[in-house]
C-alpha positions, 0 to 999 in steps of 0.5 A: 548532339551527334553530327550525324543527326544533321546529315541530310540526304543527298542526290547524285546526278549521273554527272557525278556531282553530289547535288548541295543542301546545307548542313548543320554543323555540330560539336563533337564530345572528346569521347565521340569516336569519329567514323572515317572513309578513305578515298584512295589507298595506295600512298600517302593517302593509307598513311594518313587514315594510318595517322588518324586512326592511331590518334585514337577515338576514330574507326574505319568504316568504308575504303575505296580505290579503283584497283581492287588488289590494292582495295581487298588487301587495305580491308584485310589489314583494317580487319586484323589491326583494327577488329572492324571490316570496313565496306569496300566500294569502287565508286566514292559517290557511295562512300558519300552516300552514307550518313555515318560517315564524319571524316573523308581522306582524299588520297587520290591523285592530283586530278581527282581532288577537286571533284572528290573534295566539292562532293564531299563537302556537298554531302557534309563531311569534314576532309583531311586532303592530300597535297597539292589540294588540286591540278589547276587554279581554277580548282584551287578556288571551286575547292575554297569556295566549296569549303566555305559554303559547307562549313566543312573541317578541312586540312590540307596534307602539307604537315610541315604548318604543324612541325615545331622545327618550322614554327621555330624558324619562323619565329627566328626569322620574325625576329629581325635577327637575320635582318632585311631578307632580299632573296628567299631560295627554294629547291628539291632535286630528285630523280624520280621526277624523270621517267627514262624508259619507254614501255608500250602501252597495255591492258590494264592490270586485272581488277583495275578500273582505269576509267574511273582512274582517269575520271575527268581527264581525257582518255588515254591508253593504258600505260604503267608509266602513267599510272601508281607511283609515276602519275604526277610527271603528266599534267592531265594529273600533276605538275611534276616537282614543284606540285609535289615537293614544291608545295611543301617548301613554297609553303614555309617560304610564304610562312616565313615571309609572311605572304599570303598574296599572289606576287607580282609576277612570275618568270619560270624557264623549264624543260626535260634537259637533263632527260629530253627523251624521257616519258615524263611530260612535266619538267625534269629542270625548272627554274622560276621567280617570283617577283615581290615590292622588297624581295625574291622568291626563287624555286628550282628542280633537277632530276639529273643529280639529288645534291643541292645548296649546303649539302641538302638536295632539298630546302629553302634559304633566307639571305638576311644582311645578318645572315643565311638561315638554311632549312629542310626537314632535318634541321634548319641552320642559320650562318652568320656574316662576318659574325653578326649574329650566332650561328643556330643549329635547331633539329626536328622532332620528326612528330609533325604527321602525328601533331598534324592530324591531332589538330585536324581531329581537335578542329573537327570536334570543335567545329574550327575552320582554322586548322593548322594548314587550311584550304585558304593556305593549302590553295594558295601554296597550289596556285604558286606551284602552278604558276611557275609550270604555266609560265614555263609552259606559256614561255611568258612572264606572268602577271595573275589577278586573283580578283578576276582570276585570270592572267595578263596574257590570254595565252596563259589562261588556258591553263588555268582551268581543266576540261573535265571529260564527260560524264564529270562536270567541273564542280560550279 
């Protein structure tokens, strides 16, 4: 049985909100070809469609994006590589709108995943999104809470939950060979979180619809330092490092020690130090602590210099009593103390994108929910990101209910939800 004969037609309001009717979920047959649209074509967002469609039996049927270069030239190169044109639209609503479509990758940036992401599971569609799933707690749940009540397939962008190198660790570190972990450190230092140079603001690019890119978040001025590649330094549309790189890394460390909770709190002091006149408003230098009942998590980022603990400018480290085991996407290293343990040298068999998305393609036809990195995990991983930017930006330590969602301190919870801007309404 197709799924497609389940779809049931939906409305869009002029607020942008596909309006919910249940769908019947079905089970793909290994032949059926899966029909995908991409919302967002430029980045990460082309490579995974890229990913999908070389895993074979899916096709391409409509792109959108709101620069239309970038559009026109994504459909020319699906009609060369692939031997079908897909439609083009400017407005993801339409994209929704069609019946035949099984599969929507999110690639947009970090402010727009909520919506698109709500939409998308209203009108019945299974989601491969990018990371981190959304730009605020608030929109972490509206997404969970989306998700649950579609039945939608989801996975999350974060490919590491499907990369043999980590589950290798985790294993390693399940073992009890490092012994008792007090203190789990994670860190990414890149220059690109900070932005130097100043440029006026400007007309938008011909063919670019910068409206409908700033979508809820308020109007601003055109500015190409805002705008493709350098978006995510601003919070109306990201959280800077720790949302990007952050949700990677945490992600293993909440894995690893095996954490799928809010911590008991959360101290985190940022600011542009290295940079202080830069454009960028997220942080150039962070440092944060999460609190535990038997360890520490620690997260830090600098854009001053791209070097870091043991050679790796990016990474995380258990400090077992037996041990350290130190770990990016290379390779992870376990060094041992006054030789309690042997040292272990274990490198990456670099297929976690292809891994990840055949097991996201497997859940869709089987109709599992339990996909390698789901948007439980991809949530959750979001929200301790956002946490360390809240309390950095709030200068408060932090406590966060994830029951009654809210902080401890009233100063801190008006981070905690975006005001989308008219005609977009945050999705209930």
């Amino acid at each position: 049985m197709n799924r497609r004969q389940f779809l049931q037609a939906t409305a869009i309001t002029a607020a942008g909100m596909v309006v919910h009717k249940p769908v019947k979920p079905a089970v793909f047959g290994p032949s059926d070809r899966l029909n995908v649209a991409l919302i967002g074509c430029r980045s990460m967002g082309w490579g995974d469609l890229t990913d999908i469609l070389n895993a074979g039996k899916t096709q391409c049927l409509a792109l959108c994006d709101i620069d239309s270069g970038i559009l026109n030239a994504r459909v020319s190169e699906i009609e060369k590589t692939r031997g079908n044109k897909p439609s083009a639209y400017g407005d993801y609503r339409r994209i929704l709108d069609r019946k035949d479509i099984d599969i929507v990758v999110i690639g947009t940036p970090d402010h727009w995943h909520c919506l698109q992401f709500a939409d998308a599971c209203a009108a019945g569609k299974d989601i491969y999104v990018e990371k981190p799933v959304a730009n605020s707690i608030a929109e972490c749940d509206a997404m969970v809470n989306a998700a649950r009540k579609s039945g939608s397939i989801v996975q999350v962008g974060q490919q590491q939950r499907s990369g043999q190198l980590w589950k290798d660790m985790v294993d390693y570190i399940n073992s009890g060979k490092l012994g008792k972990i007090g203190r789990v450190h994670v860190w990414a230092n890149f220059n690109y979180a900070a932005i130097n140079a100043h440029v006026p603001d400007s007309p938008p690019p011909e063919g670019v619809d910068f409206d409908t890119w700033l979508g809820p978040a308020p109007t601003v001025p055109f500015n190409s330092q805002r705008f493709h590649g350098l978006w995510r330094m601003f919070w109306d549309y990201g959280g800077g490092l720790v949302t990007d790189w952050g949700v990677h890394l945490l992600d293993m460390a909440l894995w690893g020690m095996n954490i799928s909770t809010m911590p008991l709190s959360v101290h985190a002091v940022g600011g542009n130090f290295h940079f202080p006149d830069g454009m960028h408003q997220t942080f150039d230098t962070l440092s944060v602590h999460y609190r535990f009942p038997d360890f520490v998590l620690e997260w830090e980022n600098n854009a001053g210099s791209e070097s870091g603990p043991y050679g790796r400018n990016y990474g995380l480290l258990f400090h077992g009593v037996n041990g350290v085991l130190v770990a990016n996407r290379d390779s992870w290293q376990v060094y041992p103390e006054r030789e309690k343990i042997p040292e272990i040298i274990v490198h990456t068999d670099n297929k976690d994108r292809k891994t990840h998305v055949a097991n996201f393609l497997d859940a869709v036809r089987t109709r599992n929910r339990n996909t390698a990195c789901t948007i439980e995990n991809g949530s959750l991983c979001a929200k301790y990101a956002h946490l360390a930017n809240i309390s950095a930006r709030s200068g408060l330590v932090l406590k966060y209910d994830d029951k009654t969602h809210k902080f401890d301190n009233s100063k801190a919870n008006k981070y905690l939800r975006p005001k989308y801007r008219k005609p977009w309404n945050f999705p209930e």
